[in-house]
PQR file of N, CA, C, O and H, with PARSE charges and radii, in Angstrom:
ATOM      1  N   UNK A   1      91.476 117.679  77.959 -0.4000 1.5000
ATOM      2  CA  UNK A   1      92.786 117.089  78.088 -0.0000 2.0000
ATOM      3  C   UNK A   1      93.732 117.599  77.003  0.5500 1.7000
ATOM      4  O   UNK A   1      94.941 117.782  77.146 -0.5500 1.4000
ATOM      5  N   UNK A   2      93.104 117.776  76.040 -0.4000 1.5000
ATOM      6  CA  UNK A   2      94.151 118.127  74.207 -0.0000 2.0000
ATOM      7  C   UNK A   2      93.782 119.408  73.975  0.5500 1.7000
ATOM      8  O   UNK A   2      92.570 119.617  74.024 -0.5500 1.4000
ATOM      9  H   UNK A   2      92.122 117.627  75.924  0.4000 1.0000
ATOM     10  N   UNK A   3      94.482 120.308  73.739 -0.4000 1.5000
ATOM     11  CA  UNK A   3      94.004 121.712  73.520 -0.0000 2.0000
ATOM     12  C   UNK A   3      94.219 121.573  71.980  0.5500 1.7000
ATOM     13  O   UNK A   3      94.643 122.579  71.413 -0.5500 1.4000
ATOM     14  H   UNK A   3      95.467 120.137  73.700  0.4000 1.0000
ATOM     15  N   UNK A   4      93.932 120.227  71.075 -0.4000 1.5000
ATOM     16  CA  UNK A   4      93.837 120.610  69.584 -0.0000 2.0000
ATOM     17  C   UNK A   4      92.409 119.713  69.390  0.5500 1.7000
ATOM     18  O   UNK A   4      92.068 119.088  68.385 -0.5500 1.4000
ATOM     19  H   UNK A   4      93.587 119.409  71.536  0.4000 1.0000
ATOM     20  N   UNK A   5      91.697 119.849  70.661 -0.4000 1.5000
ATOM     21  CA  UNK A   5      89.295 119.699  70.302 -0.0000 2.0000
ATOM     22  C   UNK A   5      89.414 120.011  71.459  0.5500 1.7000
ATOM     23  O   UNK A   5      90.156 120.307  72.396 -0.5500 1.4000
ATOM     24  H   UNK A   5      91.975 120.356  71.477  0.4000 1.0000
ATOM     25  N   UNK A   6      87.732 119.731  70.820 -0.4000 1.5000
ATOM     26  CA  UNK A   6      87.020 120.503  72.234 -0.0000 2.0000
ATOM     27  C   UNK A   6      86.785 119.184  72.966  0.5500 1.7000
ATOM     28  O   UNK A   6      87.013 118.034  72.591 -0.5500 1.4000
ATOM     29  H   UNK A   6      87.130 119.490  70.060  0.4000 1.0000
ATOM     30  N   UNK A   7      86.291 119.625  74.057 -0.4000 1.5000
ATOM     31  CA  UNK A   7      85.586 118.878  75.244 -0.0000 2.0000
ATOM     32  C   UNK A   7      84.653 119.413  76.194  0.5500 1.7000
ATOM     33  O   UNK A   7      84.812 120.457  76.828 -0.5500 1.4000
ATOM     34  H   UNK A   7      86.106 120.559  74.362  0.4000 1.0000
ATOM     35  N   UNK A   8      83.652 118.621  76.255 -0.4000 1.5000
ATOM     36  CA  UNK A   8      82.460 119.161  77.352 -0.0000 2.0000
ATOM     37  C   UNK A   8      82.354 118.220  78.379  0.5500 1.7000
ATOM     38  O   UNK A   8      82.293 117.020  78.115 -0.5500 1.4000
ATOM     39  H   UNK A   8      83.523 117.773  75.740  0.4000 1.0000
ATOM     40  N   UNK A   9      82.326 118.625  79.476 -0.4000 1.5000
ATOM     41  CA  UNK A   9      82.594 117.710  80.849 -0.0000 2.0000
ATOM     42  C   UNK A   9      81.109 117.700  81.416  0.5500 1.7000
ATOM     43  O   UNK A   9      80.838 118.805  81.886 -0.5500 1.4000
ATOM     44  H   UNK A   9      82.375 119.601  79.691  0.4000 1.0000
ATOM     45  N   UNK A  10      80.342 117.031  81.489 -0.4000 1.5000
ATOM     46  CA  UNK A  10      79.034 116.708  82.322 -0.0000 2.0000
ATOM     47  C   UNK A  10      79.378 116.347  83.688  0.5500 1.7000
ATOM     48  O   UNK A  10      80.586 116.248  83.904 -0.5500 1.4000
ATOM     49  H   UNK A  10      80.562 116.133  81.108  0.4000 1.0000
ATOM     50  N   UNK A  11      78.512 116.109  84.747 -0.4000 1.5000
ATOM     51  CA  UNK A  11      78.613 115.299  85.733 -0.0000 2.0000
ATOM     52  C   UNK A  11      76.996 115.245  86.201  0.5500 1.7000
ATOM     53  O   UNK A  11      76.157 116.131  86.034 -0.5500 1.4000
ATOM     54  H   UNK A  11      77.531 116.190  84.571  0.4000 1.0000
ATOM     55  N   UNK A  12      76.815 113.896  86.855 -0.4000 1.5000
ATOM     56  CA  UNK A  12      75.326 113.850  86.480 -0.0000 2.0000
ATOM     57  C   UNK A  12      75.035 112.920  88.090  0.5500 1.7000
ATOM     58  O   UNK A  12      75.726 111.980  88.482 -0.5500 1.4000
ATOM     59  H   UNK A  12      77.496 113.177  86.990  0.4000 1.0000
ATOM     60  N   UNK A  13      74.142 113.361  88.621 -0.4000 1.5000
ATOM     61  CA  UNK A  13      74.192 112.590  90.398 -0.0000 2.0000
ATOM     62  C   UNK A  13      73.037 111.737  89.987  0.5500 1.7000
ATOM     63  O   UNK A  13      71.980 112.052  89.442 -0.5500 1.4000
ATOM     64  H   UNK A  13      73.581 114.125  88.302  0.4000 1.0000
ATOM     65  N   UNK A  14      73.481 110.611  90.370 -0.4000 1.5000
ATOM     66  CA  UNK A  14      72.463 108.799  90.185 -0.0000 2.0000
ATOM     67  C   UNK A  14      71.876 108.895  91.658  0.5500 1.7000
ATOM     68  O   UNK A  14      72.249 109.421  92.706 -0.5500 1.4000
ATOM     69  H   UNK A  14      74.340 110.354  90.813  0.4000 1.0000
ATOM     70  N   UNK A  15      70.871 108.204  91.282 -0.4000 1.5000
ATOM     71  CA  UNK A  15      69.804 108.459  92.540 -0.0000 2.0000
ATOM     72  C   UNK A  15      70.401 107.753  93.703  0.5500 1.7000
ATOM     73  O   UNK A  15      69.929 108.210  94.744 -0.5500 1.4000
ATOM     74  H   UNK A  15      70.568 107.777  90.430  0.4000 1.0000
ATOM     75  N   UNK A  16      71.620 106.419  93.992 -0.4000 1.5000
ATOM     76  CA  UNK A  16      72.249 105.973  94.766 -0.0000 2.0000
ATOM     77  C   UNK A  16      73.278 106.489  95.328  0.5500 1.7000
ATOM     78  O   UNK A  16      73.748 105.900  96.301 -0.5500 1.4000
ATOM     79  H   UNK A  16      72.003 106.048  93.147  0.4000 1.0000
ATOM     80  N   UNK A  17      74.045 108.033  94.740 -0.4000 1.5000
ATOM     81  CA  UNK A  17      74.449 108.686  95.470 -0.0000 2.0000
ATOM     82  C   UNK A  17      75.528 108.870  94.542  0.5500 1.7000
ATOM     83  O   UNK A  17      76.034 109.991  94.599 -0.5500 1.4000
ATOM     84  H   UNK A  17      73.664 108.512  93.949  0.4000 1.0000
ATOM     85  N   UNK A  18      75.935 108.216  93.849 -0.4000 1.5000
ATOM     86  CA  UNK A  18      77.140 107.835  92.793 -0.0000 2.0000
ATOM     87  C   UNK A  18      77.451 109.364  91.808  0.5500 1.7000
ATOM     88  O   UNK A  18      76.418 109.951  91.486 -0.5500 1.4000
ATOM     89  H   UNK A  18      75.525 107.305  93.803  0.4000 1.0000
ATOM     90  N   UNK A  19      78.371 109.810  91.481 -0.4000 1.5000
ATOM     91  CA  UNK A  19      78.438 110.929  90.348 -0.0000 2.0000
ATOM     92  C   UNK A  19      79.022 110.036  89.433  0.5500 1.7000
ATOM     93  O   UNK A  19      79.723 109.130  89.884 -0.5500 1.4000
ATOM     94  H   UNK A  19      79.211 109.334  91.743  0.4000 1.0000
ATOM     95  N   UNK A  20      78.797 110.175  87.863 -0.4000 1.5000
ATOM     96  CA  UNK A  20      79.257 109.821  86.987 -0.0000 2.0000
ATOM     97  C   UNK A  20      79.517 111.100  86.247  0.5500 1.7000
ATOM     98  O   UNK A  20      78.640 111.948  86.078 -0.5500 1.4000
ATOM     99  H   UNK A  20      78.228 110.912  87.497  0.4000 1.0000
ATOM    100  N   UNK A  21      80.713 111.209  85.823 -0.4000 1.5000
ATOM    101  CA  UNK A  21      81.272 111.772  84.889 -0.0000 2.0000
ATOM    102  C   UNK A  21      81.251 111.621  83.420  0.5500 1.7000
ATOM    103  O   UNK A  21      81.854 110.619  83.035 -0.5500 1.4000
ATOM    104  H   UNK A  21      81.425 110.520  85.960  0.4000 1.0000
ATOM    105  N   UNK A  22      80.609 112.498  82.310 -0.4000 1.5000
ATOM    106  CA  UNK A  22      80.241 112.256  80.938 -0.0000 2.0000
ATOM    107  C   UNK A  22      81.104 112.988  80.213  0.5500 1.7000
ATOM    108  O   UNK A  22      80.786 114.145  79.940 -0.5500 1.4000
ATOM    109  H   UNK A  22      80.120 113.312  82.623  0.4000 1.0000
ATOM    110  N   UNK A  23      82.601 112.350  79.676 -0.4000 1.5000
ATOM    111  CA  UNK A  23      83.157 113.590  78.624 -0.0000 2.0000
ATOM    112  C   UNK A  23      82.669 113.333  77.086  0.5500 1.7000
ATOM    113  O   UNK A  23      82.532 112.219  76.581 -0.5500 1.4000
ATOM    114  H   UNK A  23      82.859 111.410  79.898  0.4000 1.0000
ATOM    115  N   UNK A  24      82.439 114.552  76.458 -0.4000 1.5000
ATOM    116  CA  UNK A  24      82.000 114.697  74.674 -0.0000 2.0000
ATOM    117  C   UNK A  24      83.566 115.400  74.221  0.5500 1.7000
ATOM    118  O   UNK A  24      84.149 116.402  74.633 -0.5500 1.4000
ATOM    119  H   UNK A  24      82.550 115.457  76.868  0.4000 1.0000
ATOM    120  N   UNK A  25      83.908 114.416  73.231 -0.4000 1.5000
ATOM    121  CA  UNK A  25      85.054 115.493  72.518 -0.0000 2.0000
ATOM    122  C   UNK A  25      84.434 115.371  70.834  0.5500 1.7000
ATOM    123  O   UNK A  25      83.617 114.591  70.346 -0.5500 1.4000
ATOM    124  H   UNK A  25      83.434 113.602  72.896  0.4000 1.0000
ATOM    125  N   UNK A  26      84.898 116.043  70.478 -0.4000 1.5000
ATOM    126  CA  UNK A  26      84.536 116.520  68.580 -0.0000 2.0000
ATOM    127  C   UNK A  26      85.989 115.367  68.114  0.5500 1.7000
ATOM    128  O   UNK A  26      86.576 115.909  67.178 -0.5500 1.4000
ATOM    129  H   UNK A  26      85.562 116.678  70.875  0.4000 1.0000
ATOM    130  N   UNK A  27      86.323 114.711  68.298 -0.4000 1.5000
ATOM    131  CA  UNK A  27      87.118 114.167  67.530 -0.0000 2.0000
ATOM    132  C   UNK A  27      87.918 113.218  68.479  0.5500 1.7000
ATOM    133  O   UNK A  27      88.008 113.444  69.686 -0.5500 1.4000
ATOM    134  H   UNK A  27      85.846 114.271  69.059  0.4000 1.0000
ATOM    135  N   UNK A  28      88.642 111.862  67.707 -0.4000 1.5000
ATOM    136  CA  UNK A  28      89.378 110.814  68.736 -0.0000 2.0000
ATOM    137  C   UNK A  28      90.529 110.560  68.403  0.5500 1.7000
ATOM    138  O   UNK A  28      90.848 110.298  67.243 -0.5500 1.4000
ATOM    139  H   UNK A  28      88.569 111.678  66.726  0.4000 1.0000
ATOM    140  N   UNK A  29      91.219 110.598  69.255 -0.4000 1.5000
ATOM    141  CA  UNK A  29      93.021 110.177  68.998 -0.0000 2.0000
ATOM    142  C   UNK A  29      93.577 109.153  69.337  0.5500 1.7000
ATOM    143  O   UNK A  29      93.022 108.775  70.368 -0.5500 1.4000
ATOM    144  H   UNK A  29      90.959 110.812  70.197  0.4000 1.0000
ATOM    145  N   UNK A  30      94.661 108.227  68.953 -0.4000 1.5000
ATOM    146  CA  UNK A  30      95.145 106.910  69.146 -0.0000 2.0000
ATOM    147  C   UNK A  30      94.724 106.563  70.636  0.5500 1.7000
ATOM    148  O   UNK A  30      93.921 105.685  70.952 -0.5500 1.4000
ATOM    149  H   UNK A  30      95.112 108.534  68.115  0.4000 1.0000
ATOM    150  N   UNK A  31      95.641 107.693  71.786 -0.4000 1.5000
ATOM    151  CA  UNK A  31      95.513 107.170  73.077 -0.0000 2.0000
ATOM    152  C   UNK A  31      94.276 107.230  73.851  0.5500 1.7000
ATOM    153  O   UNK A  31      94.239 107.003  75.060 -0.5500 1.4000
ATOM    154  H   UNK A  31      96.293 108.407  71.530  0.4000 1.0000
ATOM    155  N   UNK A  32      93.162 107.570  73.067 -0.4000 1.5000
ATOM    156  CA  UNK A  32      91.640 107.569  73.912 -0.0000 2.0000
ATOM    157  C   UNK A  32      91.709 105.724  74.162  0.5500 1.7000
ATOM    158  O   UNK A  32      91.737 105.438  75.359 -0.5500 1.4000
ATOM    159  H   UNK A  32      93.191 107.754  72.085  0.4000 1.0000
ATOM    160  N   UNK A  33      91.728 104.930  73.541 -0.4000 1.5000
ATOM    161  CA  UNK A  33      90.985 103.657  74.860 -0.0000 2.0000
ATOM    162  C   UNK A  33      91.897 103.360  75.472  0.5500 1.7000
ATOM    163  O   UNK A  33      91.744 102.368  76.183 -0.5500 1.4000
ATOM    164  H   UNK A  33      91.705 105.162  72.568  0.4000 1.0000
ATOM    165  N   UNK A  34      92.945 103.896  75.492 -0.4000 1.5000
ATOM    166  CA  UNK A  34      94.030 103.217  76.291 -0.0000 2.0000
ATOM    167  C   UNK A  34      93.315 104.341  77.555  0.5500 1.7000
ATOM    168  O   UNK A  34      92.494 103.798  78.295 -0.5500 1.4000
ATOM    169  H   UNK A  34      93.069 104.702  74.914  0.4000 1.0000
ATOM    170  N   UNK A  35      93.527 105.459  77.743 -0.4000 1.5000
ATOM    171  CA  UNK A  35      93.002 106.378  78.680 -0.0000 2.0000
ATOM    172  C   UNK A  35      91.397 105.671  79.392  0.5500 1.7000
ATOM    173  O   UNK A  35      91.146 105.515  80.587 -0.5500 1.4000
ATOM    174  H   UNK A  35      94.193 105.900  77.142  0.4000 1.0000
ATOM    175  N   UNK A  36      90.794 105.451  78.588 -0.4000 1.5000
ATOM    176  CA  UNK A  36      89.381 105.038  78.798 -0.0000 2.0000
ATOM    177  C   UNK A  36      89.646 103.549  79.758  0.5500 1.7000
ATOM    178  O   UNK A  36      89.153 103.531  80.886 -0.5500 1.4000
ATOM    179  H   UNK A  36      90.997 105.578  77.617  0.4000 1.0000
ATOM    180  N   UNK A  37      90.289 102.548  79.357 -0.4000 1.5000
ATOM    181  CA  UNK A  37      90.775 101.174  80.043 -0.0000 2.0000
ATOM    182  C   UNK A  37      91.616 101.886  81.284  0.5500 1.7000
ATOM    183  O   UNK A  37      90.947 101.663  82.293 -0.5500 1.4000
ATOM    184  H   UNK A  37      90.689 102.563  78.441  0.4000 1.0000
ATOM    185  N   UNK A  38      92.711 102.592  81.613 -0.4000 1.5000
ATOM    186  CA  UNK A  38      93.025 103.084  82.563 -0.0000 2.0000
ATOM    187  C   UNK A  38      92.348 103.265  83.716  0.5500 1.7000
ATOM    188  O   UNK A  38      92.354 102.726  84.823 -0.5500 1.4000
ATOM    189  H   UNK A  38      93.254 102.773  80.794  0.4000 1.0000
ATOM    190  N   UNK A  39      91.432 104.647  82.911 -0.4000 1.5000
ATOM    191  CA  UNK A  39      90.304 105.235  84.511 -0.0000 2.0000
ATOM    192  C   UNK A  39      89.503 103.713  84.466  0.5500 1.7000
ATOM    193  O   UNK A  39      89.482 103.157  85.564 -0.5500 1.4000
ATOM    194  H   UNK A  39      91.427 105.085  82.012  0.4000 1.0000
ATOM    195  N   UNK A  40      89.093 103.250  83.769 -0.4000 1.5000
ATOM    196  CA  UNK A  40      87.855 102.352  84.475 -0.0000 2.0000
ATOM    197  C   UNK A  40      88.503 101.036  85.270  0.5500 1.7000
ATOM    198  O   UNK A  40      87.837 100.236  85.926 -0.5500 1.4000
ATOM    199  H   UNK A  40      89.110 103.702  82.877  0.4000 1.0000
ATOM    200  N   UNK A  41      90.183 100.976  85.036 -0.4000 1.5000
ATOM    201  CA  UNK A  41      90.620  99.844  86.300 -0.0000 2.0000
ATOM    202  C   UNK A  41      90.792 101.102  87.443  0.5500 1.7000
ATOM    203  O   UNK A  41      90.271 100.856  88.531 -0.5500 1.4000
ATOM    204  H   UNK A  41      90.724 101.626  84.503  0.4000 1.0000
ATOM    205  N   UNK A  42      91.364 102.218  87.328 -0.4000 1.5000
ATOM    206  CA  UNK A  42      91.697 102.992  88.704 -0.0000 2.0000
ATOM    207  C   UNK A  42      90.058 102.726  89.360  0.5500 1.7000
ATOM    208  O   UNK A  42      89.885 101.890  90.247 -0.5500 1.4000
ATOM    209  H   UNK A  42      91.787 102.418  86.444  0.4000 1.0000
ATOM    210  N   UNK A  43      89.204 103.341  88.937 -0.4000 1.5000
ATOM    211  CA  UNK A  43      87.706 103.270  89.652 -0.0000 2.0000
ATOM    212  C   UNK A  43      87.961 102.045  90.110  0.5500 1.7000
ATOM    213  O   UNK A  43      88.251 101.914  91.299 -0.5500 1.4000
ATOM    214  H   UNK A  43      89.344 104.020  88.217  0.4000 1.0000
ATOM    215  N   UNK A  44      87.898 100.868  89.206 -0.4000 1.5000
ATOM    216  CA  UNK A  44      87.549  99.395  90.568 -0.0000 2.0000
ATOM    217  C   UNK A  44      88.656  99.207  91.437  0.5500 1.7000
ATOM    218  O   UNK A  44      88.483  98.411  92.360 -0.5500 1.4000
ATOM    219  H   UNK A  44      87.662 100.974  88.240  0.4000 1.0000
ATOM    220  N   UNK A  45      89.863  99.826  91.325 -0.4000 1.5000
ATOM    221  CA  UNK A  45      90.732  99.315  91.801 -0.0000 2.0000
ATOM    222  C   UNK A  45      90.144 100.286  93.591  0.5500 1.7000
ATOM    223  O   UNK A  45      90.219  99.758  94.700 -0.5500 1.4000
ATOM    224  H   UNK A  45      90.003 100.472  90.575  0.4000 1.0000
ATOM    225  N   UNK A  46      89.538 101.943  93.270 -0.4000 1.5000
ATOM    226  CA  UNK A  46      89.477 102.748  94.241 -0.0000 2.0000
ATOM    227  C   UNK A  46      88.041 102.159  94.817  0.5500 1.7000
ATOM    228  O   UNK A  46      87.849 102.225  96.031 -0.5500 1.4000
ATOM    229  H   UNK A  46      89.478 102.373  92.369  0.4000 1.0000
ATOM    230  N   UNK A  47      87.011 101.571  93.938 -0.4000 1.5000
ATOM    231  CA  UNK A  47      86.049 101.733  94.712 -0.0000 2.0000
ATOM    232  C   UNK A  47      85.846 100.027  95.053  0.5500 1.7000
ATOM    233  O   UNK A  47      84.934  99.540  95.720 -0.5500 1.4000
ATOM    234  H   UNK A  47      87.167 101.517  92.952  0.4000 1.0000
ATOM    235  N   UNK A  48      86.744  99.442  94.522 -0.4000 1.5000
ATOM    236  CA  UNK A  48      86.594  97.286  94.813 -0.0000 2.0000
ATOM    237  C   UNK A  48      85.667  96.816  94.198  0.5500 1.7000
ATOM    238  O   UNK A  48      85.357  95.747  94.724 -0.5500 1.4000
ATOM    239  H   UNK A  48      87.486  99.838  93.980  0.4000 1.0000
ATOM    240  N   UNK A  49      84.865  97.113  93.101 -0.4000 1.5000
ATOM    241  CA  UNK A  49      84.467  96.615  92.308 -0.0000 2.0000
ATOM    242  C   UNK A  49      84.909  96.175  91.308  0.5500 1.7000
ATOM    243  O   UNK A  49      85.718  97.007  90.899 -0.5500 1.4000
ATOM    244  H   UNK A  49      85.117  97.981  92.673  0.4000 1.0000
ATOM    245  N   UNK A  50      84.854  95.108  90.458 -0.4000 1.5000
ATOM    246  CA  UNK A  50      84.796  94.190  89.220 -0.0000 2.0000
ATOM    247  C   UNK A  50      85.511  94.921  88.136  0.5500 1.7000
ATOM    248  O   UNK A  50      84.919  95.866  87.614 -0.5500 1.4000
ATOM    249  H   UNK A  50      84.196  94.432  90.790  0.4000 1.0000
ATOM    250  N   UNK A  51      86.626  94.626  87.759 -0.4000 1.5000
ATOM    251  CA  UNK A  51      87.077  95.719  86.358 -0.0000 2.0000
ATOM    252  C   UNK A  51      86.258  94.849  85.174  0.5500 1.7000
ATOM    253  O   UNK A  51      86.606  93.738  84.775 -0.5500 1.4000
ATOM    254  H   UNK A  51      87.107  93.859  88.183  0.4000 1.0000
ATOM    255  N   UNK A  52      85.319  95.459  84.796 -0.4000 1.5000
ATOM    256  CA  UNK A  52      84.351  94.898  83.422 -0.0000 2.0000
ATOM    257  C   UNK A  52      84.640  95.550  81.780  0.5500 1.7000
ATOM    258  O   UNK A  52      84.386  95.151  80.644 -0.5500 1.4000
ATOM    259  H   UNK A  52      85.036  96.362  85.120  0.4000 1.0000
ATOM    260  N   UNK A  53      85.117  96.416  82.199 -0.4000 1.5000
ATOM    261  CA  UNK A  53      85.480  97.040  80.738 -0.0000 2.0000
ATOM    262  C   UNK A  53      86.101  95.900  79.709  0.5500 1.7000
ATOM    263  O   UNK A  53      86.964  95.030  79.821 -0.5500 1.4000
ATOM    264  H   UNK A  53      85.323  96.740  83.123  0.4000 1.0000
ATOM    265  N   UNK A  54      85.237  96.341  78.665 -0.4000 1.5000
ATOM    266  CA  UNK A  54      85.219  96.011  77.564 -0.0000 2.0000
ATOM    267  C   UNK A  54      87.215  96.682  76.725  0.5500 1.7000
ATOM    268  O   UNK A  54      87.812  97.752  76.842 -0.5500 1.4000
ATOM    269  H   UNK A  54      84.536  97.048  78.573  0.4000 1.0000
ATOM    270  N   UNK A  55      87.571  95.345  75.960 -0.4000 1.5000
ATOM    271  CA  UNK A  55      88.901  95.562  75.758 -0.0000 2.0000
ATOM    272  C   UNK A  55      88.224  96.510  73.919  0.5500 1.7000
ATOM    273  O   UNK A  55      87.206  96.224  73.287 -0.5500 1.4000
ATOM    274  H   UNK A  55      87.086  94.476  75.865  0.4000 1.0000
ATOM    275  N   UNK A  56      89.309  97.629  73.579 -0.4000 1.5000
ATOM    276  CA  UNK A  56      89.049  98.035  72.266 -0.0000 2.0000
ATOM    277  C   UNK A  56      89.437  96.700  71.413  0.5500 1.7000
ATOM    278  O   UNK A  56      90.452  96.067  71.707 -0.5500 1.4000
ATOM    279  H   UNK A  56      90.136  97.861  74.092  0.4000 1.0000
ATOM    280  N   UNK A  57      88.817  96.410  70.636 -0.4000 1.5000
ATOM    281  CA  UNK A  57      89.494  95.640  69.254 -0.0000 2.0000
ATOM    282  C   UNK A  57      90.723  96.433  68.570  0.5500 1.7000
ATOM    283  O   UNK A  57      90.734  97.636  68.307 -0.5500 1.4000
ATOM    284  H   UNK A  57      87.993  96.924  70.398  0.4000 1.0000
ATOM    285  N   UNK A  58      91.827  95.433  68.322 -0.4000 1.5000
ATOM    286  CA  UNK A  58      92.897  95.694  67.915 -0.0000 2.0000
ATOM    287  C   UNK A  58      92.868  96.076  66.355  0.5500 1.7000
ATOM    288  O   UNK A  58      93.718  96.727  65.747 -0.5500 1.4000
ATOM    289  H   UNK A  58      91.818  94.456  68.535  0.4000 1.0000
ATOM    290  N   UNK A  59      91.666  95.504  65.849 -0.4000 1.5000
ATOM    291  CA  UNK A  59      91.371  96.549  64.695 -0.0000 2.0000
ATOM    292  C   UNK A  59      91.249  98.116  64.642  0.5500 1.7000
ATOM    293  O   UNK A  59      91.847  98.853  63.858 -0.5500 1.4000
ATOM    294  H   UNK A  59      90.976  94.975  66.342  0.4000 1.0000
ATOM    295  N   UNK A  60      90.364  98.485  65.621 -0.4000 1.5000
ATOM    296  CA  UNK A  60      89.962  99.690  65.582 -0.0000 2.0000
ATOM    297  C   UNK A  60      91.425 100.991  66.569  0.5500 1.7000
ATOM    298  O   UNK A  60      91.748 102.179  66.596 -0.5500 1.4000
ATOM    299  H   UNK A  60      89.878  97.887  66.258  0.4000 1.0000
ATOM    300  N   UNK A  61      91.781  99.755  67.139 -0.4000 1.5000
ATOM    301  CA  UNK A  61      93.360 100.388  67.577 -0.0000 2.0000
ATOM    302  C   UNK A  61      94.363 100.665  66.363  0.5500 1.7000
ATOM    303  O   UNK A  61      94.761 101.797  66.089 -0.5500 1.4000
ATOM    304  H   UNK A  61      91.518  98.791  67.117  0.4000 1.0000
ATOM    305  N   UNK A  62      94.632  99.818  65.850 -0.4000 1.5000
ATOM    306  CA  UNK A  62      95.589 100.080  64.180 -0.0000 2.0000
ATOM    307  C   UNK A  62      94.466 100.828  63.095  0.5500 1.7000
ATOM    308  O   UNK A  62      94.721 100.112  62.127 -0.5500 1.4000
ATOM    309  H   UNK A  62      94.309  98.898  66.072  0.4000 1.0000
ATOM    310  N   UNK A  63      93.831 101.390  62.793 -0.4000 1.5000
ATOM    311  CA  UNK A  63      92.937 102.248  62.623 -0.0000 2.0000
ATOM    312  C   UNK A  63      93.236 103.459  63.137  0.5500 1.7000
ATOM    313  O   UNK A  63      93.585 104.250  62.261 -0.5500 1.4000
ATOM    314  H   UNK A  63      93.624 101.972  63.579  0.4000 1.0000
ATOM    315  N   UNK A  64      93.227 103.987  64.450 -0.4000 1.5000
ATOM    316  CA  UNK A  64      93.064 104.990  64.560 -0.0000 2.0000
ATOM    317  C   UNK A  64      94.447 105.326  64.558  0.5500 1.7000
ATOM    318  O   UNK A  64      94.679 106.528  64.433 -0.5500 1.4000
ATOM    319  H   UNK A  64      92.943 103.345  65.162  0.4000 1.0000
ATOM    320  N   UNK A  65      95.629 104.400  64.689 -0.4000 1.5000
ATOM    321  CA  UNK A  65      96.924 105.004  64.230 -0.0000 2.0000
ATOM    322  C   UNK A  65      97.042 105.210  63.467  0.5500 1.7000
ATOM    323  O   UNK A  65      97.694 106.245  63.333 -0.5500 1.4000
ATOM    324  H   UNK A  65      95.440 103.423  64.791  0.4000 1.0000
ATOM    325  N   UNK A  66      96.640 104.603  62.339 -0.4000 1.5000
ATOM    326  CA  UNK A  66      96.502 104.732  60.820 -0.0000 2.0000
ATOM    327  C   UNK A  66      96.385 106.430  60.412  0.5500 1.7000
ATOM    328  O   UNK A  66      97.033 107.105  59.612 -0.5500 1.4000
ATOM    329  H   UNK A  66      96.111 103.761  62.447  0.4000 1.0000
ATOM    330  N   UNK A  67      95.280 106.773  61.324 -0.4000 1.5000
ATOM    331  CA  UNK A  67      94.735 107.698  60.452 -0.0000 2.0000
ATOM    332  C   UNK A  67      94.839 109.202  61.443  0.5500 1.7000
ATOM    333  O   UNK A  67      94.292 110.304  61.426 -0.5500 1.4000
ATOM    334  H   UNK A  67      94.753 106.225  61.973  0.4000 1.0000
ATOM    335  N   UNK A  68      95.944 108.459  62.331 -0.4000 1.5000
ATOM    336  CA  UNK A  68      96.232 109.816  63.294 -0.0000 2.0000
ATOM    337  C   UNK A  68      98.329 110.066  63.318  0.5500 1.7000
ATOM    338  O   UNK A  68      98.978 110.562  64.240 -0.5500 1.4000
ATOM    339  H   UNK A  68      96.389 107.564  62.345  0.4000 1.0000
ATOM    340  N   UNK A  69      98.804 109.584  62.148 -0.4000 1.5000
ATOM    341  CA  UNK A  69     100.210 109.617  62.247 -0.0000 2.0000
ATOM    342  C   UNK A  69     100.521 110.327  61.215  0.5500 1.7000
ATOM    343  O   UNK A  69     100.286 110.096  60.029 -0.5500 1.4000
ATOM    344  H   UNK A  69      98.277 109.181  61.399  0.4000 1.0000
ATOM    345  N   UNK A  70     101.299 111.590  61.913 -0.4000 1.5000
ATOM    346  CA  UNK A  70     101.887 112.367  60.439 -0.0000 2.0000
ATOM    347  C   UNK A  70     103.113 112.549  60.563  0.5500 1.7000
ATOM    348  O   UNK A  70     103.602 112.589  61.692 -0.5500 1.4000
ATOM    349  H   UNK A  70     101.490 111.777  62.876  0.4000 1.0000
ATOM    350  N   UNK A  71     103.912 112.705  59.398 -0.4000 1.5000
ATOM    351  CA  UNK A  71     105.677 112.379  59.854 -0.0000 2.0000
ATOM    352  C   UNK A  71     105.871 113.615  58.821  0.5500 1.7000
ATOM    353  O   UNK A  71     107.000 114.040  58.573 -0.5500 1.4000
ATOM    354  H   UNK A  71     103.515 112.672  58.481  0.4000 1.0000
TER
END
């Protein structure tokens, strides 16, 4: 998605037929859980299952602004 890290894209077939998608990046930026909370309501919203995701703590949100803002 960021051409300033890397990323490795997996995809991995579950024995029920399902693909899950595995991304690895070398490093994290403010808008990763906001991105992460996104796709996982689009999925329930596409496939009608349960949105379960876990919300980030608003600690670890002011944190990573903290330490990702340069002026």
């Amino acid at each position: 998605m960021s051409s300033c890290r890397i990323e490795a894209e997996r995809r991995y077939a579950l024995a029920n037929g399902r693909i899950v998608t595995v991304i690895l990046r070398d490093s994290i930026v403010p808008e990763d859980p906001y991105l992460n909370l996104a796709r996982a309501k689009a999925l329930s919203v596409r496939t009608g299952e349960a949105f379960n995701a876990n919300r980030v703590p608003k600690n670890i949100k002011d944190y990573l602004v903290k330490t990702n803002v340069s002026i």
